[in-house]
C-alpha positions in Angstrom: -97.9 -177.6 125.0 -98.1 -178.8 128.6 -94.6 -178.0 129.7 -93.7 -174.4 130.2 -91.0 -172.8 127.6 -88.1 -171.0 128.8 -86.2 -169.1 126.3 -82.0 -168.1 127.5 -80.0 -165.6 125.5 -76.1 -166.5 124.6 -76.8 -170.1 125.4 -74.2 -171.7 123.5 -71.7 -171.4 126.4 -71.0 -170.9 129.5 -73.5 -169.4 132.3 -76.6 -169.6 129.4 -75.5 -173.3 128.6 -75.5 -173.8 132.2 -79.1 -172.3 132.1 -80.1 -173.8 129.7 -79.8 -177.1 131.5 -80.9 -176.2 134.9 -84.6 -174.9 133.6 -84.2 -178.4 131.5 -83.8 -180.4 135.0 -87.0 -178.7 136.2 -89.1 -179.5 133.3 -89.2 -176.7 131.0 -89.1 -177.3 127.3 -86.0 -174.3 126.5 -85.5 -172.2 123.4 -82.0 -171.6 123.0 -80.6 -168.1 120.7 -76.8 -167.4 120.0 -74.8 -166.8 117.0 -73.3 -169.7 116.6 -75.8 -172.4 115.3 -74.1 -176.3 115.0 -73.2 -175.0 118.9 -76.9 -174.5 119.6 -77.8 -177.5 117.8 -75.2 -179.9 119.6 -76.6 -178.5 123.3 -80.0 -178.8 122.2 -79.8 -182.7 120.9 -78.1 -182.9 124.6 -81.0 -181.7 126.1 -83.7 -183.6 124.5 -81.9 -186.7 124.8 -81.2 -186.5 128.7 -84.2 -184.7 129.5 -86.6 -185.7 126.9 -87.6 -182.3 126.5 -88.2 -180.1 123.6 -86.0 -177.5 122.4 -86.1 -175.1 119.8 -83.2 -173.3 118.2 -83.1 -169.7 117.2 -79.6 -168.4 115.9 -79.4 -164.5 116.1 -76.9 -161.9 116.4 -78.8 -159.8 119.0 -76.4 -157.0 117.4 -79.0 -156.7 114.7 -82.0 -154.8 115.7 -84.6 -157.1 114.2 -83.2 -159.9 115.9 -85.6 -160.3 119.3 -88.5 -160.0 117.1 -87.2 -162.6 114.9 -86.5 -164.9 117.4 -90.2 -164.4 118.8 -91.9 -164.8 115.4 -89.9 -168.2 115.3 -91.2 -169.4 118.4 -94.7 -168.4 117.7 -94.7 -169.7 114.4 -94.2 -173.2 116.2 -97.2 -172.2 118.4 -95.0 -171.7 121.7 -94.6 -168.7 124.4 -92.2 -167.5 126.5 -92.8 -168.3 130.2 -89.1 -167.9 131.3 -86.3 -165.3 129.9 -82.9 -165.4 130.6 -81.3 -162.4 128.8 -77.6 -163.9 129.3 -75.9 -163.0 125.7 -72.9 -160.7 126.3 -69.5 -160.0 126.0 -67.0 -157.1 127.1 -65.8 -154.5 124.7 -61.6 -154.2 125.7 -59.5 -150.6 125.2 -60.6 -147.2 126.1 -63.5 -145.6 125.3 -61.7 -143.1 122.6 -59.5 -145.6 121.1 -62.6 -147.5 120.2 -65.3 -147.0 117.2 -68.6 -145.8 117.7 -70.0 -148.5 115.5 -68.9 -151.2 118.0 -70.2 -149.3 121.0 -73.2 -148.9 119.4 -73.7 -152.7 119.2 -72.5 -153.3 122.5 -75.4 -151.0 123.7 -77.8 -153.2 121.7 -76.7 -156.6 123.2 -76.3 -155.4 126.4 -79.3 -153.4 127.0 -81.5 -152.8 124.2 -81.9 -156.5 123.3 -82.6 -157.5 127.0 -85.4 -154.6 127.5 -87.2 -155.5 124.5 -87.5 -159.2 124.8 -88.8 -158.4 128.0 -91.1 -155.7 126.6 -92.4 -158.3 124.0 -93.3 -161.0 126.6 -94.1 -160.0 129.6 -97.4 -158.8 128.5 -98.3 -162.4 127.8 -96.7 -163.8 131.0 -99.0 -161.2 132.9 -102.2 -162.5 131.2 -101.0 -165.8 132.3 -100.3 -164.9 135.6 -97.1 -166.3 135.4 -93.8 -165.7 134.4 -90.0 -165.6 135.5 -87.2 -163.2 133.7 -83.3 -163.5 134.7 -81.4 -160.6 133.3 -77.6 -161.6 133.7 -76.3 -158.7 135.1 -72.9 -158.6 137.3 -70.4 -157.4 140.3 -69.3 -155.1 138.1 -73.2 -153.6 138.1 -72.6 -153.1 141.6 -68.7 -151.8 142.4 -67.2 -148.8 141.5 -66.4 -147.9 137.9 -62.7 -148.7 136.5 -61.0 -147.8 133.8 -61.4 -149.6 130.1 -64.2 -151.7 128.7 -66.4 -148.5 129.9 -69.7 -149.5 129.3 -69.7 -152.7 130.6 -70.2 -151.6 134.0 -72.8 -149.1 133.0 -74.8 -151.7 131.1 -74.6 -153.9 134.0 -75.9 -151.5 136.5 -78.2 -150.4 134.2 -80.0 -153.6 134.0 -80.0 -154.2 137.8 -82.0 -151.1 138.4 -84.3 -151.8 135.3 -84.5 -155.6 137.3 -85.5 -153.3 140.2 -88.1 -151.3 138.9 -89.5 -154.5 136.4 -89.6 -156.7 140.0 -91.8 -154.2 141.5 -94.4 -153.7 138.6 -95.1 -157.7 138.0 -94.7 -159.3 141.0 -98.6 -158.9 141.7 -99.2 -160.7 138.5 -97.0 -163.5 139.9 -94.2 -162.5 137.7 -90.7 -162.6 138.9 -88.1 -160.9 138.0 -84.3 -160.8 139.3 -80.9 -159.3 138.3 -78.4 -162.2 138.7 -75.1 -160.4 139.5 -72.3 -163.0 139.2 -68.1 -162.0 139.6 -65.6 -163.3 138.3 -66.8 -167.1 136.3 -65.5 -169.7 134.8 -66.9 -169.5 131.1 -65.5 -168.1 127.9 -66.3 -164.8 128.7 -62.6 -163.4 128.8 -61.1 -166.0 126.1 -63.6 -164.0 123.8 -62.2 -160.5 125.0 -58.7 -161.3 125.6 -58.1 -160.9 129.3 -58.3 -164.8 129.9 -54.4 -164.9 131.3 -54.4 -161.4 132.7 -57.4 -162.1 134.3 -56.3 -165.3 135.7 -52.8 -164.7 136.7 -54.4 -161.5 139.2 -57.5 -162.8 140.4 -57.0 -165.6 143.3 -59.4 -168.8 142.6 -61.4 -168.9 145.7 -62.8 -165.5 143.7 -64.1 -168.0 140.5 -67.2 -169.8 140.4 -68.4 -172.3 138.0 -71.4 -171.5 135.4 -73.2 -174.4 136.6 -73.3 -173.0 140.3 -74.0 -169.4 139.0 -77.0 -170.1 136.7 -78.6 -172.7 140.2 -78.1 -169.9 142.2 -79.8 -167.7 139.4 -82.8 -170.5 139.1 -83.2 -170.4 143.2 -83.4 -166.3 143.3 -85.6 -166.2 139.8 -87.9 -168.8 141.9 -87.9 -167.1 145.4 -88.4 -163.3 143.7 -85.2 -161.9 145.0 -84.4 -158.4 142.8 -80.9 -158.7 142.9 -78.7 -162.0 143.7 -75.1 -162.2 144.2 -73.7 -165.7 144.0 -71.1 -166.8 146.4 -69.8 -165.4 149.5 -66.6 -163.8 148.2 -69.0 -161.9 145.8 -70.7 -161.1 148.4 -68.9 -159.1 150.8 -67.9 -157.6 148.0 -70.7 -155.9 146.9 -71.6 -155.2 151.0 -68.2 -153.4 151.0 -69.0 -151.4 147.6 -72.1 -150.3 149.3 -70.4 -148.3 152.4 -67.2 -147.3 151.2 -67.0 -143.8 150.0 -67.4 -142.8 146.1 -63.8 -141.6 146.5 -62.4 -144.6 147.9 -63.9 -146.8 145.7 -62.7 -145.0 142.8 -58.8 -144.4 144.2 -58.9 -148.4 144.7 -60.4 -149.2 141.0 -57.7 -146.7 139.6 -55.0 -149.0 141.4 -56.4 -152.2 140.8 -59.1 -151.9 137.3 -55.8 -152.0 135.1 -55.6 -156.1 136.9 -58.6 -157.5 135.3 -59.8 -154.5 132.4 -57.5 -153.8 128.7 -57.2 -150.6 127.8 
């Protein structure tokens, strides 16, 4: 195929729908993986009829530890390569970490970070025989501020891919692959309807604070484009990870202890 492929994680809603589109606007043909498949088929008929692009869907549950290698079988069996990752999919995992079973952790882990590593494991080989490539690992504020209380490994996972962003950024970007950690706050998307802090989020967090997914996922293209490790979007966001930076450990934590219990379920 002429047209490069760019395949996004989660896309069914949200900042990966919003991804989806923008690589769409620049040209790409876009492979789109989520669980839920009439939602994937509905944004990908979208796609090819304003774009006139191809698109390829792949429902997974990224849960399921065959699933990136299922996805990339699919895509190879219809002769096309990855030449842009977005590892979007994820989701927050409410209460505290002892109230919760193992089994879903477990899961969580794989979404959030085993999923992401190994789809980038499985192409960036190619993309470096190519000479090019461009992987967006969705990563977060919360990567980047202090720890709270409740939905305990989300913040790890976050970080977690930031400095494996980092460390990727710095081992491909002489084959003229690039590689960023988008670290968006708080977003309009369905992200807390699906873990139940949607009103509790809202009625605490003021909205000069929210972006939209469309914004987040051009800001994400831009940074992806111009090599940038790590990109904050918006200025609120911002500051806020500046201010995480230089405040003590201590500090940091006292004010998550006051204020986590605003925006996290335990």
């Amino acid at each position: 195929m002429d047209r490069r492929l760019a395949l996004v994680t989660g896309a069914s809603a949200g900042i990966g729908a919003a991804f989806v589109r923008m690589f769409a606007s620049h040209g790409y043909d876009v492979a789109l993986t989520a669980r839920r498949a009439e939602r994937l088929e509905t944004l990908a008929e979208e796609i090819r009829l304003r774009w006139g692009v191809e698109t390829l869907t792949a429902p997974a549950d990224l849960a399921e530890t065959g699933a990136p290698a299922q996805i990339l079988d699919h895509l190879a069996a219809n002769g096309r390569v990855v030449d842009a990752l977005v590892n979007n999919a994820g989701y927050g995992l409410p209460g505290g970490y002892a109230a919760t079973r193992w089994e879903d952790q477990a899961a969580f882990i794989q979404v959030m970070v085993t999923a992401p590593c190994e789809l980038a494991h499985r192409v960036l080989p190619g993309m470096v025989e190519r000479r090019f490539g461009r992987i967006v690992n969705v990563a977060s504020l919360a990567g980047l501020a202090p720890a709270a209380a409740g939905h305990t490994l989300y913040a790890a996972s976050k970080a977690f891919l930031i400095k494996f962003s980092q460390s990727l950024h710095l081992e491909a970007r002489s084959a003229d692959v690039h590689v960023t950690a988008l670290c968006p706050g708080f977003t309009y998307s369905e992200f807390h309807d699906v873990n139940g802090t949607r009103a509790q989020t809202s009625a605490s967090t003021p909205p000069w604070l929210w972006l939209g997914a469309d914004e987040v996922a051009a800001t994400g293209y831009e940074a992806v484009e111009a090599n940038r490790p790590v990109c904050v979007p918006g200025a609120p966001s911002k500051a806020l990870a500046a201010l995480a930076k230089i405040i003590p450990d201590d500090w940091g934590l006292a004010l998550m202890a006051s204020q986590g219990s605003r925006f996290r379920k335990l």
